[in-house]
N, C-alpha and C positions, 0 to 999 in steps of 0.2 A: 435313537442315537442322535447325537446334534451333528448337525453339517458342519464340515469342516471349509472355509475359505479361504480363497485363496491368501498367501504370504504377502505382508505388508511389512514395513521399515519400523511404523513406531504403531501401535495404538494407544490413546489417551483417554482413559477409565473415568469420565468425568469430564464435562466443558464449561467448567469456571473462568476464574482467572488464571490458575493454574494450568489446565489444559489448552485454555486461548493461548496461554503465553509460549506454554512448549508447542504446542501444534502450529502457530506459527512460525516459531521462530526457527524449528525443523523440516516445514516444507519451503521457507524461503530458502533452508539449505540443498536443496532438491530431494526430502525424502517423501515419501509415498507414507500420510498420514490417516488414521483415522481416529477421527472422536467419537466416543460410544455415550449417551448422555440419555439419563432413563425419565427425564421431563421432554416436553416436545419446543419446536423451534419458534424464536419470536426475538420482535427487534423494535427500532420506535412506532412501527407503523403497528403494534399492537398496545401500545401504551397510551393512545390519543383518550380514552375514555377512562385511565388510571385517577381523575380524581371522582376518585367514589372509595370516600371514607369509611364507606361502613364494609363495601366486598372487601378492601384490600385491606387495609386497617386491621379490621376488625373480624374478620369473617375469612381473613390470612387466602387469598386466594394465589397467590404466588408460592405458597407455603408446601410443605411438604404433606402429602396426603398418610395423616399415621393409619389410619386402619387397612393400609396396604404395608405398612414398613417404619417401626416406631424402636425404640427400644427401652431396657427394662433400668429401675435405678433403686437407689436407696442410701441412706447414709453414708452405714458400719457395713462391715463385712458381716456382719452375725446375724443381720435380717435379712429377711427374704425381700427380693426384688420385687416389686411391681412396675406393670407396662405404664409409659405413659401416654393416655388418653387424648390428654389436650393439649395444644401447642402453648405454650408459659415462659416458661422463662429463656429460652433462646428459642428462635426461626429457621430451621435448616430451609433453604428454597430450593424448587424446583426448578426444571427448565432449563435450555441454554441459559447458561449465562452465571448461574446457581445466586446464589446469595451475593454475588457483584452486581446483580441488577435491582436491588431490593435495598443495598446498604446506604447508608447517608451519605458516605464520601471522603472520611476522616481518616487519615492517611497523615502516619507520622514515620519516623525512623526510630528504631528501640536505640537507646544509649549504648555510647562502646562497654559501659560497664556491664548491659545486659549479655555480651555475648563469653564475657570472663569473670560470672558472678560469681564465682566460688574461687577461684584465686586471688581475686582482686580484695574478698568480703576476709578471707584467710589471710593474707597481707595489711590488711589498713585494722584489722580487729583481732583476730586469732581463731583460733578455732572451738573456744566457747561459745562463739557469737551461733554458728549456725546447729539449732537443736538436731539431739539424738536421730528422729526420724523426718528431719529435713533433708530430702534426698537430692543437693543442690549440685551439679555440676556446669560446666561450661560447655560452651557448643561448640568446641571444635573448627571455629571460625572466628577472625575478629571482627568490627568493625570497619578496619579499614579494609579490610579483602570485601566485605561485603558492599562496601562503597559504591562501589562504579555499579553494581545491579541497583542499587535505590536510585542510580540517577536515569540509568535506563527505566526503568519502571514509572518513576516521576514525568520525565521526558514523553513517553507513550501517551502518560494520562493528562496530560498538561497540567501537574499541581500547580494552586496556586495558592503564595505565602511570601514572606521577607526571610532569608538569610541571617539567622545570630550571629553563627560563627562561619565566616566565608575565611572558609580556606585558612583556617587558625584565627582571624582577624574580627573580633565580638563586634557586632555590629548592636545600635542601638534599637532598632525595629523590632528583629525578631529574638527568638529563644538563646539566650547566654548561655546556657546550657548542653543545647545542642553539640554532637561530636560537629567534626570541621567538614563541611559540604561545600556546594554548589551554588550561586542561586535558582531560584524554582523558576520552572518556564515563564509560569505570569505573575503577575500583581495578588497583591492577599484581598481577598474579598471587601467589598462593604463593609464600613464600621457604623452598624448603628448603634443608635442611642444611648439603646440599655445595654451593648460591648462597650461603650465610652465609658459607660458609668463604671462597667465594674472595671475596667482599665487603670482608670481613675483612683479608685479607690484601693486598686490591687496595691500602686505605688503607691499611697498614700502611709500602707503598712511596712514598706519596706520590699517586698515583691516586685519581679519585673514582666509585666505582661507583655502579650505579643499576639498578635493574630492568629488563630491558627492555621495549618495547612488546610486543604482544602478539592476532593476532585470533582467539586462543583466550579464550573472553567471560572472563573471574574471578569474573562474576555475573550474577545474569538482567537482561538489558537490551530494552528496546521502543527500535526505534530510530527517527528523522522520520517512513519510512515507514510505522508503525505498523507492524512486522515484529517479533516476539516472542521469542527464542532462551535457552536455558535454559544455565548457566555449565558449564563444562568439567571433566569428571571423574577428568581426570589419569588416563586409561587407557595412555598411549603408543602410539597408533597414529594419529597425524598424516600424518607425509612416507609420500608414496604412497601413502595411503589415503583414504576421504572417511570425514564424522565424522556416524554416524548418528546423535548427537544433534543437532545442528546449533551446539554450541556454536562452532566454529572456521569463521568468516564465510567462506563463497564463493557464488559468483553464484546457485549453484541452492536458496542458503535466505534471499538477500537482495535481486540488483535484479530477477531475472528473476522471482520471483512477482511482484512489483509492475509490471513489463512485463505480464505476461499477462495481470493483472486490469483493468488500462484495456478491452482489448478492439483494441487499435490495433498488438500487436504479433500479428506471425507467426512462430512458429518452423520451421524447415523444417530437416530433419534428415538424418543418412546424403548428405548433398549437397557435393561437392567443387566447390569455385571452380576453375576452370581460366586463366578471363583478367578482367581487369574492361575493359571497350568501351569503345574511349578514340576521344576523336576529336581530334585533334594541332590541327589547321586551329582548333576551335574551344576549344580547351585546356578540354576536358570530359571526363569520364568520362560515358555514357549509360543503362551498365548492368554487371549482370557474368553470366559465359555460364558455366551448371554444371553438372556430372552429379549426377543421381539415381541414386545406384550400387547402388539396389535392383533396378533393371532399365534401367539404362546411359542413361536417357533423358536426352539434352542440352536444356538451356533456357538463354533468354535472359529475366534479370528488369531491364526496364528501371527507373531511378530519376532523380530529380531531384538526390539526392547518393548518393553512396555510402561508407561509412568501412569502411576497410580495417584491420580488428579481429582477426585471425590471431594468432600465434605469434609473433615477432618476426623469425624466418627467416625462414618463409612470407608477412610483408608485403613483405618486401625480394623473395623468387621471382618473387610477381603482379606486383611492378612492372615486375621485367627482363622478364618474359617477354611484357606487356600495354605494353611497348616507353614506359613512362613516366618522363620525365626521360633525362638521359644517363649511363649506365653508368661507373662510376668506374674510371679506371685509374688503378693504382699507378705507371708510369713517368713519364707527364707529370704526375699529382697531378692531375690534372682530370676532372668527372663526378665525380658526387655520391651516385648510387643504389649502395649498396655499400659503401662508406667510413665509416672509423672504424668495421669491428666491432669489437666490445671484449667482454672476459669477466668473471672473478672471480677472483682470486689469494687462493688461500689455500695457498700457500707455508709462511708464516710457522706454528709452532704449537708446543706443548709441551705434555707430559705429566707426571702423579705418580701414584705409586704406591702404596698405604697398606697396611702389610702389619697394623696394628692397629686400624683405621676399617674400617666398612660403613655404605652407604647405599642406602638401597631405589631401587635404581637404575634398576628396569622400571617405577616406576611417570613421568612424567611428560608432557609435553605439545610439541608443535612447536615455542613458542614461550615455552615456561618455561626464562629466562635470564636472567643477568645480566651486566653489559656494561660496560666503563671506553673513553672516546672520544677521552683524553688525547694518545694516536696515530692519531686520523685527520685528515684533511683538510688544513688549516696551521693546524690546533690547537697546534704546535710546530714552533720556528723550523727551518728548512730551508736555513738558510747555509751549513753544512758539510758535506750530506748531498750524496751524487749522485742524490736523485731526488727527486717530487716527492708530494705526496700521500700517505695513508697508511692504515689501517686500523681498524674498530671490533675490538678483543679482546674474547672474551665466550667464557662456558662456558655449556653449553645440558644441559639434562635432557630427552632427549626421548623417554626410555625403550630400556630394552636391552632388547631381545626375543632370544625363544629360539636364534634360527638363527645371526642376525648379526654380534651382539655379541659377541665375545670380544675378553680384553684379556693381553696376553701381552707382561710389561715386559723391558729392556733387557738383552741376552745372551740372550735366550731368540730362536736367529738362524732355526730353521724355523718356520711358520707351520702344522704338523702332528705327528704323534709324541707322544708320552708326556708329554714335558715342555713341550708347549704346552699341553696339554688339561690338567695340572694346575695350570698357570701360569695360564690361561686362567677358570678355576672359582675358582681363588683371589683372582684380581684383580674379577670380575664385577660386585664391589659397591664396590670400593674403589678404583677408577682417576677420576683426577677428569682433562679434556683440556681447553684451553681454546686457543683458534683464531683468527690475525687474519684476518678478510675483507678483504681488502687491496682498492683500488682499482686500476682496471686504462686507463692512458693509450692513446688513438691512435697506431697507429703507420701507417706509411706503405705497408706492405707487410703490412697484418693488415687483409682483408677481406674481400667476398662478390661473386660474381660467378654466371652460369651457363658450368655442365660442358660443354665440347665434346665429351665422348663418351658420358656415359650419361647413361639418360633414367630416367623414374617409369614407372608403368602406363599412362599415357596417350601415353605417347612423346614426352615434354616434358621438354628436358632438367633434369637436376637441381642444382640452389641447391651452386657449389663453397663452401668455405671455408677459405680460406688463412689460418692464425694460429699464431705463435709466441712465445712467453714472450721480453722484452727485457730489455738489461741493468737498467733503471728497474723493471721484477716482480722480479725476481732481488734486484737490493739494497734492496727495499723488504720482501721475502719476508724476508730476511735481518736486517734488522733489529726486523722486529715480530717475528718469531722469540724474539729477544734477551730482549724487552717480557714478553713472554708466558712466557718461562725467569723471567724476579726474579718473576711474579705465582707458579707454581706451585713455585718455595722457597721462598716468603714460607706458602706451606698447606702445609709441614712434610710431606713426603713422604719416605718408606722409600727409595723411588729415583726416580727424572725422567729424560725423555728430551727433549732438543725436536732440530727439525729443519725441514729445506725438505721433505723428503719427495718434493711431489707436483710442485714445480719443479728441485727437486736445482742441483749447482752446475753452471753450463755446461748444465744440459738442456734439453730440448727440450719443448714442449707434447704429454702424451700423452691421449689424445682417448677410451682406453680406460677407466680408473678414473673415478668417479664422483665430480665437484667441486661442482658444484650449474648450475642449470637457471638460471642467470645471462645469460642470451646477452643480448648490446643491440649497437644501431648497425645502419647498414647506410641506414637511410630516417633520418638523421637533423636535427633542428631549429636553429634557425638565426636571423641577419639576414638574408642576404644568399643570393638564388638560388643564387650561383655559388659556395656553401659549404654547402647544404642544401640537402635536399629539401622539406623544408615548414616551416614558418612559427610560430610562439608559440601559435596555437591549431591546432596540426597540421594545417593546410591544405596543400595540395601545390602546388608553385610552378607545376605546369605544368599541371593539372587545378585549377580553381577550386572544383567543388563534390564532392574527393575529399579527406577526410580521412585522415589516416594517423598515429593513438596507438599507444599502447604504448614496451614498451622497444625495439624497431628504431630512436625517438627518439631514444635519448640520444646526443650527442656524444661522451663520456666513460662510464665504468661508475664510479661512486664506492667508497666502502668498509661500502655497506651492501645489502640486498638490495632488489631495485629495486620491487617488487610497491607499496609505498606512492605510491612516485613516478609507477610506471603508473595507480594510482587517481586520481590530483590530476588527471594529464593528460588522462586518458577525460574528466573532468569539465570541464575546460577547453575541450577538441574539441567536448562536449555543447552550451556555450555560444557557442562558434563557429557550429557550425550554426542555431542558432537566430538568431542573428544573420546569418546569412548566408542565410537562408527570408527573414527580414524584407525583407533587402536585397541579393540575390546581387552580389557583388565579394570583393575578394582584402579579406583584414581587415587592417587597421594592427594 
């Protein structure tokens, strides 16, 4: 039988960003917190030997261990799943801190049109515009309510970037585009060379580039919480690694010291969540029931709330598997927990080649870029187009290291032999790539469910995932493709390649090459129960005092990376529960 512990205020199922952010920002309130997190603990002073390309890089040691807990995927609905083996195309991480400690740093704000795309796409086009089994809704929040949580969040991390539109008012540095903000804590990073060039040349087509945001600091910044971090050294060892100086904002050098110094948080580590104690009769969650897998000991930590602060997959597993809400079927379109996963499309992309340029190309940072927005969202009319939504383009410097990088231009068709590795050395400082993130629409048959045949180590079965690339990625791949081909002729390149590449024509979603740690949907936000699972301050329709942030939220996946928009949200949940201690009820 598992022990039962003593009553706690909040526990947080997960110590990301998500968890850092609520777990702080509820024991600064005076509650008695605990965080249950199934990697163990670590901070800069384990990051001093992070560069070694080949453990973390390559040999993913931050990563998530699958032959302890992986889960099962496929297309269609009509084939059978298979586990997946090896880590490919996204990185779930381990540890304090989850995948905030391992990401580059790229931190944007989704458009106001992202959070009323389906009224807004119904309004400017009609309702031919969004196909049969596009399951497109609005999140039940706008922009401007979400506002003031992206400046809290921004503010914490010290981003740093240039203001387009301050406060209504287009500024000429940064993105015109942009809903109306703030400006960013500090300065936009370094512009080197090869950001000139394509800066350069972005306007040169009629495009207006901009630097982008950035939670690699630019400069020493003390942030609200009086939290001190010293600016970024342009090493290039960001994605997949943690940044022993702490220039590059994640939980273990921002909310969660400030959790631990109150005294009101608990961290509790090596601890796997198994179910969260749901009582249906009285639409509560109770507690949630975990392993100690130092020595297999099962407990039960009861709470008054609980926020379910995981992974984004793993929010969507505890749901199905702690039997909360009703499981989404794709045939009838009904049931909620599951629906609308959505990814990242980056389809679209183009290359140059400079056989007379070099740029010191190892040196840079996760999040040193620059970025033109002229094709995302309905930035640009969309009457003639078959799809809907569109891409931020940007070229990123985030350093070539020794193993990985090689660059081997067009005709040169083996990826090994004589003539790559000279192709390869000669290109290393002079290939300049720039890439749309493309946004990625609900489709009706791309979702999450549990595996009826295999299970994790605990014999619980495992989180399937059925997703395939639609014709709407395809011809959006295809066109920012196009976008991205005039930016890198316009930068006078020896030779150019572009391409779909990783969507190709007519293919199929491959789950093996490495796209980025994008995953969203599955638990996602809402008006209306019978379209969501929880509510504008991620309450859960069917449990009152269980929270559920992150990107498993989102409705949609936009055309930028979601890590900003998971920050707003934590912050938002943060003030839900406080509000909901004051006065337990479902929030308006």
């Amino acid at each position: 039988m598992p022990e039962v512990l003593d009553p706690v205020d909040v526990v947080c199922v997960g110590v990301g960003w998500t968890g850092g952010i609520i777990g702080k920002e509820l024991a600064e309130d005076g509650k008695q917190v605990v965080g249950i997190e199934r990697g163990g603990e670590r901070g800069p002073e384990d990051y001093l030997t992070m560069h070694n390309e080949l453990r973390y890089a390559l040999r993913y040691e931050m990563m998530q261990d699958l032959s302890k807990g992986t889960l099962t995927f496929r297309n269609e609905p009509n084939q059978k799943a298979l586990p997946m083996r090896q880590l490919g195309s996204f990185l779930p991480g381990k540890g304090v801190g989850g995948a905030g400690v391992h990401w580059n740093g790229q931190t944007w704000r989704f458009l106001p049109y992202d959070f009323e795309i389906r009224s807004r796409t119904l309004d400017r086009y009609g309702p031919e515009k969004i196909p049969e089994n596009m399951q497109l809704q609005d999140w039940g929040i706008t922009y401007d309510e979400l506002r003031p949580y992206y400046q809290t969040f921004e503010e914490m991390t010290g981003i740093s970037g240039a203001a387009g539109n301050l406060n209504g008012n287009i500024q000429d540095e940064g993105n015109p585009f942009e809903g109306p903000r703030e400006e960013y804590p500090t300065q936009p990073m370094i512009t080197s060379p090869l950001l000139s060039r394509f800066m350069e040349a972005s306007a040169s087509v009629g495009y207006h580039p901009f630097m982008a945001p950035s939670a690699n600091l630019s400069e020493a910044y003390t942030n609200p919480d009086g939290v001190a971090r010293g600016p970024c050294q342009y090493c290039g060892y960001c994605e997949r690694f943690g940044c022993e100086w702490g220039a590059k904002a994640d939980p273990t050098v921002t909310v969660l010291p400030s959790a631990q110094e109150t005294g009101n948080f608990e961290l509790r580590t090596q601890c796997d969540a198994r179910r969260l104690v749901y009582d249906e009769q009285e639409g509560r969650v109770t507690g949630v029931k975990y392993v100690d897998t130092v020595d297999n000991t099962v407990y039960i930590q009861p709470a008054e709330v609980v926020a379910l602060t995981a992974y984004a997959l793993w929010n969507v597993k505890l749901l199905l598997l702690s039997n909360i809400g009703e499981p989404y079927d794709p045939e009838t379109g009904e049931g909620t927990v599951g629906k609308n996963y959505c990814y990242q499309n980056f389809g679209g992309g183009a290359a140059g080649y400079f056989d007379d340029e070099e740029w010191n190309l190892y040196m840079g940072a996760g999040a040193l870029g620059a970025a033109v927005d002229d094709w995302n969202g309905d930035n640009f009319d969309h009457t003639d187009l078959d799809f809907i939504h569109g891409g931020n383009i940007s070229i990123s410097q985030t350093g070539k290291r020794p193993i990985a990088n090689n660059e081997s231009p067009p005709n040169v068709e083996k990826e090994w032999g004589g003539e790559f590795k000279r192709a390869s050395v000669k290109y290393h400082n002079s290939t300049a790539s720039i890439s749309a993130q493309g946004a990625v629409m609900p489709h009706r048959t791309n979702y999450l469910d549990l595996d009826p045949t295999y299970t994790d180590e605990w014999g619980d079965p495992l989180l399937r995932m059925t997703f395939n690339w639609t014709e709407q990625d395809r011809k959006l791949a295809e066109f920012e493709g196009q976008r991205c081909a005039e930016i890198i002729e316009a930068m006078g390149p020896t030779k150019m390649g572009v391409g779909t590449e990783v969507i190709g024509e007519g293919g199929n979603y491959d789950i093996r090459p490495y796209q980025s740690t994008h995953n969203t949907g599955g638990a996602i936000m809402g008006s209306d129960p019978n379209q969501s699972v929880v509510n504008s301050y991620l309450q859960c329709w069917d449990a009152e005092n269980l929270f559920v942030p992150g990107a498993s939220a989102f409705p949609h996946n936009s055309g930028y990376n979601p890590t900003g928009t998971v920050g707003a949200l934590a912050y938002r949940a943060a003030d839900g529960i406080k509000q909901y201690f004051k006065r337990p009820r479902m929030l308006g």
